[in-house]
C-alpha positions in Angstrom: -9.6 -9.6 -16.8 -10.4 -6.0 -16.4 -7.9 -5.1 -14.1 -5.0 -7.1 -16.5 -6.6 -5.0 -19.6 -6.6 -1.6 -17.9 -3.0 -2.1 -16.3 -2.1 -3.2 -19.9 -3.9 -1.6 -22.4 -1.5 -0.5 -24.4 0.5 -3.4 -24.6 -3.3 -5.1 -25.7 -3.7 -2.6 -28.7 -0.1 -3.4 -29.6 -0.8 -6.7 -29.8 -3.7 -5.2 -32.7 -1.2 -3.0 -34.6 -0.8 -3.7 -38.2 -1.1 -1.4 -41.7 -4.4 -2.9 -42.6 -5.6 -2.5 -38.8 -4.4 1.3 -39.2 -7.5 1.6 -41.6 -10.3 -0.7 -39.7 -10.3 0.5 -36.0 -12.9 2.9 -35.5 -15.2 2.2 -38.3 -16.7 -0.8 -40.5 -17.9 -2.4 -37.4 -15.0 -2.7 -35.9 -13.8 -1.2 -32.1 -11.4 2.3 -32.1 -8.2 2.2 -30.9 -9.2 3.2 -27.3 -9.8 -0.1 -25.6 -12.3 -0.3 -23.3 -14.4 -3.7 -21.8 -18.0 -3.5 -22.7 -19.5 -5.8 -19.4 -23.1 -4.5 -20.1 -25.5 -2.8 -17.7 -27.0 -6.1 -15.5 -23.0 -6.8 -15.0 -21.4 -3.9 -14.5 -24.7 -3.2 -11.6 -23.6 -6.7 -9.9 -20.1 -5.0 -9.8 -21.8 -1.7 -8.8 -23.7 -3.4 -5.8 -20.6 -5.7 -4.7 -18.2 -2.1 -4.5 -21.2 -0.4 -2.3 -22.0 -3.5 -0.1 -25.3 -2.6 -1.0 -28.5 -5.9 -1.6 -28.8 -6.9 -5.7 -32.1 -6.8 -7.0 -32.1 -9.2 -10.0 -33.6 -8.1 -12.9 -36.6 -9.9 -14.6 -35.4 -10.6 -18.5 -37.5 -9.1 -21.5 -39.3 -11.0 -24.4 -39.0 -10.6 -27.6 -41.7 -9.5 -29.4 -41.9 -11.4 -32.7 -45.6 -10.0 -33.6 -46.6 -13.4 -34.4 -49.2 -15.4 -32.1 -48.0 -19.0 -33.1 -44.5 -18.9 -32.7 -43.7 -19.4 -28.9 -41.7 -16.5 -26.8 -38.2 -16.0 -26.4 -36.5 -14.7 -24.0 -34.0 -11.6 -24.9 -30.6 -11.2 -24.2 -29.4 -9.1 -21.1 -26.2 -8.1 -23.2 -25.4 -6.0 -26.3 -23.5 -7.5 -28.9 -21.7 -4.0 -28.6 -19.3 -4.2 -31.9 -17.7 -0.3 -31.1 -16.1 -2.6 -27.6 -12.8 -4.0 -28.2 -13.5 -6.4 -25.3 -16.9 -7.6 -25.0 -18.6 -9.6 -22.5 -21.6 -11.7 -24.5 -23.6 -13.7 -22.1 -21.0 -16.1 -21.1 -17.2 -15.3 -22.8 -14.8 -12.2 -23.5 -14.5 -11.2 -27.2 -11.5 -9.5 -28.3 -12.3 -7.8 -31.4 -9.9 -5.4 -32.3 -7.2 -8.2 -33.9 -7.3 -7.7 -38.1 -8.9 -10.9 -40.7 -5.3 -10.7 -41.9 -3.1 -11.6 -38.2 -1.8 -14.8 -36.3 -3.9 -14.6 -32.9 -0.6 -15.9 -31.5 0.9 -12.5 -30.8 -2.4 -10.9 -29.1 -3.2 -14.4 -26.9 0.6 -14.5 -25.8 0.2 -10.6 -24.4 -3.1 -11.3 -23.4 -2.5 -14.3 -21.4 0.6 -12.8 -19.7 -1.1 -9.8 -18.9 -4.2 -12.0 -17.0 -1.8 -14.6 -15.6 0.4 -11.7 -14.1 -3.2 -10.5 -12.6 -3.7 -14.4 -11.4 -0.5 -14.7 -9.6 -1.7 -11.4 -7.4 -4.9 -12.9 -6.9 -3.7 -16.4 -5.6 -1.2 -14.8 -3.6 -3.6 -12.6 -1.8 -6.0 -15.4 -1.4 -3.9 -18.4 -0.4 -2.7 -16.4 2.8 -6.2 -15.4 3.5 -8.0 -16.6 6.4 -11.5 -16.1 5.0 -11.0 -16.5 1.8 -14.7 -16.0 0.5 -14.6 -12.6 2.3 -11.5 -12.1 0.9 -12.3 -12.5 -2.7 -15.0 -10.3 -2.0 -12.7 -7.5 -0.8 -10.3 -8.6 -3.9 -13.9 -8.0 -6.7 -14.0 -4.5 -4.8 -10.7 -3.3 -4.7 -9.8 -4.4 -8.5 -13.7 -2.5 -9.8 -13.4 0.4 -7.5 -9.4 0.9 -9.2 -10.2 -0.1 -12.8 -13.7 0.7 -13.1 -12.4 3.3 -15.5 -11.9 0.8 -18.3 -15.5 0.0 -18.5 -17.4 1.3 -21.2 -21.2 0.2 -22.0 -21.8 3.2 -24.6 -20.8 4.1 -27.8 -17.1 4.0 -29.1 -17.6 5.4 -32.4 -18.8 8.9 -31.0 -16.5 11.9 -30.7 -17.4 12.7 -27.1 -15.8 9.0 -26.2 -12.0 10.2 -27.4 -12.9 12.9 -24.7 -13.7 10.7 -22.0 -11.0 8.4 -22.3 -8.9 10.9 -21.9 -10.5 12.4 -19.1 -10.5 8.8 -17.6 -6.7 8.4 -18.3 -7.1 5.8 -21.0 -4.2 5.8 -24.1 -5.2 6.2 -27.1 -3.0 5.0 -29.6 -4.1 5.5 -33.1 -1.8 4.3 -35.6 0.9 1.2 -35.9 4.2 2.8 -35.1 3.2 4.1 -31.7 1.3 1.5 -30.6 4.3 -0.9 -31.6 6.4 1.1 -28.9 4.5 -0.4 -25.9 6.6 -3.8 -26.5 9.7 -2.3 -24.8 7.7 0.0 -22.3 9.6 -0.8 -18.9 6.2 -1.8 -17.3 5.0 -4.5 -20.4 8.5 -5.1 -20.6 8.4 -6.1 -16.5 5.3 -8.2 -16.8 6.5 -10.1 -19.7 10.1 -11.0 -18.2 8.1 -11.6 -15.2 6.1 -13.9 -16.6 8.9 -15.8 -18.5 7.4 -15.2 -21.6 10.0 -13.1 -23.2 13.9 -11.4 -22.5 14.2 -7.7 -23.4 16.4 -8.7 -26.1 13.5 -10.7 -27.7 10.8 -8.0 -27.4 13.6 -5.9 -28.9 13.7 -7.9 -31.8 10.3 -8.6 -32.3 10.0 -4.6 -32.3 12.3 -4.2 -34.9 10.8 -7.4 -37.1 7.0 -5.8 -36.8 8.4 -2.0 -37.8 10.1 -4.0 -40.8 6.9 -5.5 -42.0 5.2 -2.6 -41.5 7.7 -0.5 -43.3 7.6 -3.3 -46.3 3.4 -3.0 -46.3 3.5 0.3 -46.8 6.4 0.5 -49.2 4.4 -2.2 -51.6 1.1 -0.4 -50.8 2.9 2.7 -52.3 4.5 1.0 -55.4 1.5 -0.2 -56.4 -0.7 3.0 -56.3 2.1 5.0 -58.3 1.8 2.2 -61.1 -1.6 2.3 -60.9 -1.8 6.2 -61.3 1.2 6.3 -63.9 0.8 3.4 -66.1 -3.3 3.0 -66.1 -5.4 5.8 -64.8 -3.0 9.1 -66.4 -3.7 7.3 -69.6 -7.4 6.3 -69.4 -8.2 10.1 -68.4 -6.1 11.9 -70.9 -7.8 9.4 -73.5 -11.4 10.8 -72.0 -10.3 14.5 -71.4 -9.2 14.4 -75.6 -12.3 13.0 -76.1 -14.6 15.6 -74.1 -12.5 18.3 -75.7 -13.3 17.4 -79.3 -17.0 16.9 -78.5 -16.8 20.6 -77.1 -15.4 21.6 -79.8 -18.1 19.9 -82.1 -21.1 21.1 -80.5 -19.2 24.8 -80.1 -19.2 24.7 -83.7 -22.8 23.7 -83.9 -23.6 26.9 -81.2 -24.6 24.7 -78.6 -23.4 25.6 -75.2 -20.4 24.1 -73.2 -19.8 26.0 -70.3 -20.4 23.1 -67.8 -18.6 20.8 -70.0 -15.6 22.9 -69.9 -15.7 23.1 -66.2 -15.3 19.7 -66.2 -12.6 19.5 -68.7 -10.8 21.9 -66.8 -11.2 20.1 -63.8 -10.1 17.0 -65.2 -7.0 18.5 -66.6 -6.0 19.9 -63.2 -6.4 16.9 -62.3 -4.2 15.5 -64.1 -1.4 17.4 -63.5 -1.8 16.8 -60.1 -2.3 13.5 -60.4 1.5 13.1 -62.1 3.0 15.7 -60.0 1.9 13.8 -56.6 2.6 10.5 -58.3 6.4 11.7 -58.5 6.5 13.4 -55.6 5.3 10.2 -53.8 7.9 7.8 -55.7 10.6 10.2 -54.4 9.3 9.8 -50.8 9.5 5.9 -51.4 13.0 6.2 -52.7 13.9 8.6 -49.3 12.4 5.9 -47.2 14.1 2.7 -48.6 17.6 4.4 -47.8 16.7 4.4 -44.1 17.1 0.6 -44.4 19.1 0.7 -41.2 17.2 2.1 -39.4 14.0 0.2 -38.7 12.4 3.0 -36.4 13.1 6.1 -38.2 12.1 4.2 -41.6 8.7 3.1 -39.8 8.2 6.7 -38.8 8.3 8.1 -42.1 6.3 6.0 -44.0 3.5 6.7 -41.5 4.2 10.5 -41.2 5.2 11.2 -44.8 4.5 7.9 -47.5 1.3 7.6 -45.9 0.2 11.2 -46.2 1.4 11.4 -49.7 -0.5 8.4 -50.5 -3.9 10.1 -49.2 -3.2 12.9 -50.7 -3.2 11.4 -54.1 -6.0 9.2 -53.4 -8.1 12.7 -52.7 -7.1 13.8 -56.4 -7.6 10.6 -58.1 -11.2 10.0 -56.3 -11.8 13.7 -58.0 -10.5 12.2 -61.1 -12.8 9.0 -61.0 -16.2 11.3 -60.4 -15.8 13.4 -63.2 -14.3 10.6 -65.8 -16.7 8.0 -68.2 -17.5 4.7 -66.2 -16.5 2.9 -69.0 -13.2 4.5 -69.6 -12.0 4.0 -66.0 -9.4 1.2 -66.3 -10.5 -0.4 -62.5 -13.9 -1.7 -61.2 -15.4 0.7 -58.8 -17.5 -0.3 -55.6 -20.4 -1.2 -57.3 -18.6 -3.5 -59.3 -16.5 -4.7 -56.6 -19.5 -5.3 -54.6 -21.9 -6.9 -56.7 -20.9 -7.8 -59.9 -17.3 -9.3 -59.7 
């Protein structure tokens, strides 16, 4: 398994690539888009002492300590349920974690199993002409650490100096959908696969240009929906509260009560605003540019990542400004807390 997901590890996180996966990988508990195999220290040791030919000393497993003298012992776990791994090893399975709520597992257990089978066909081939064949699965547990050792990863995924080391280690790192997607008509995925009789080049072809489509049709709908959100329901709830906070400045102004801080606000709310519309229109134009690439599924994939996508954040920024500085209960959508615990 470690040598099929180092050899293949981008053909692995293509198998992970979707919108919504875009957002998730690398935070919420969920692995980055570097994968890795977490095998744990006592594991990766075994490994360690089989590469060097050197005796295994096995260690003695810790207790837990409950704090409570009538409840028996229990033994703890020698792994880490290590949730920053894409490929875990828990006491006794693999977990591949990096696949979204939202996907079929089809597509990542069809690359997944090619990608081991591939491996298990140069295993049996070495092994069934060996004459020592325990020695020679030894030698085999040797070779495939001491070459693809570099894939294992016990430490933490979500911290900054783990980008540098995989790429010191020579591991991709593919972070968004469109790239990743690319890897299904690599020549060496592309090799294993036909190999394998899984699939032609003519059918990875396709199923590259059906994923782009869908991801092109996420984001366009993703986009729709936050310029009628904007136009149609928060532009109007604001300008409703901004005439409101700037007749209550005028009120207490009249009064001589000072409004400098209210002002502030006001004038941040009405900058605001206008960047709130402006970016809005700006962003349906970019939809409209998109949706004439319908041809071309690549190209059309490509800008909606490089330029919907970044339009879209960048709204999001000025609306989030929008949300701090407007009345809870004119806000025409449920924040978090709402979301979270009252819906």
């Amino acid at each position: 398994l470690v040598k099929a997901i180092d050899e293949y590890a981008a053909l692995i996180r293509a198998s992970a690539a979707t919108a919504g996966n875009d957002h998730r990988l690398g935070r919420n508990e969920a692995p980055p888009a570097i994968i890795s195999v977490y095998l744990g220290d006592q594991l990766q040791e075994v490994l360690e002492h089989i590469a060097s030919e050197s005796p295994y000393r096995k260690r003695d497993g810790n207790w837990l300590k409950l704090g409570v003298n009538c409840l028996p012992r229990l033994p703890k776990d020698m792994t880490d349920r290590n949730r920053t791994s894409p490929f875990a090893f828990t006491g006794n399975k693999f977990e591949f974690r990096m696949v979204g709520s939202s996907q079929s597992i089809a597509t990542p257990n069809t690359y997944l199993n090619g990608a081991v089978a591939d491996v298990f066909e140069l295993v049996a081939d070495r092994l069934e002409h060996a004459e020592d064949a325990k020695n020679a699965a030894i030698e085999l547990i040797k070779d495939f650490y001491k070459e693809h050792k570099r894939v294992i990863f016990n430490g933490n995924g979500y911290a900054p100096e783990w980008v540098e080391e995989a790429k010191r280690r020579g591991l991709p790192n593919i972070p968004n959908t469109v790239e990743a997607l690319l890897q299904l008509v690599e020549p060496k995925n592309v090799a294993m696969l036909t190999r394998q009789r899984i699939f032609t080049i003519e059918e990875l072809e396709s199923h590259l240009d059906v994923y782009l489509e869908m991801y092109s049709k996420q984001i366009n709908i993703e986009a729709g929906v936050m310029v009628e959100m904007v136009q149609r329901s928060i532009v109007p709830a604001v300008t409703r509260y901004l005439s409101e906070l700037c007749q209550d400045i005028t009120s207490q102004k009249s009064l001589g009560f000072e409004t400098v801080e209210l002002e502030t606000i006001a004038k941040k709310l009405s900058n605001g605003l206008n960047a709130s519309i402006q970016t809005s229109e700006e962003l349906h134009i970019r939809i409209a540019e998109a949706l004439a690439m319908h041809d071309k599924a690549l190209e059309q994939a490509v800008y909606y990542h490089d330029v919907v996508c970044s339009s879209m954040e960048h709204l999001r920024s000025i609306v989030d400004q929008l949300e701090r500085y407007t009345d809870k209960g004119a806000w025409p959508f449920p924040g978090y807390e709402e979301l979270l615990f009252r819906l």
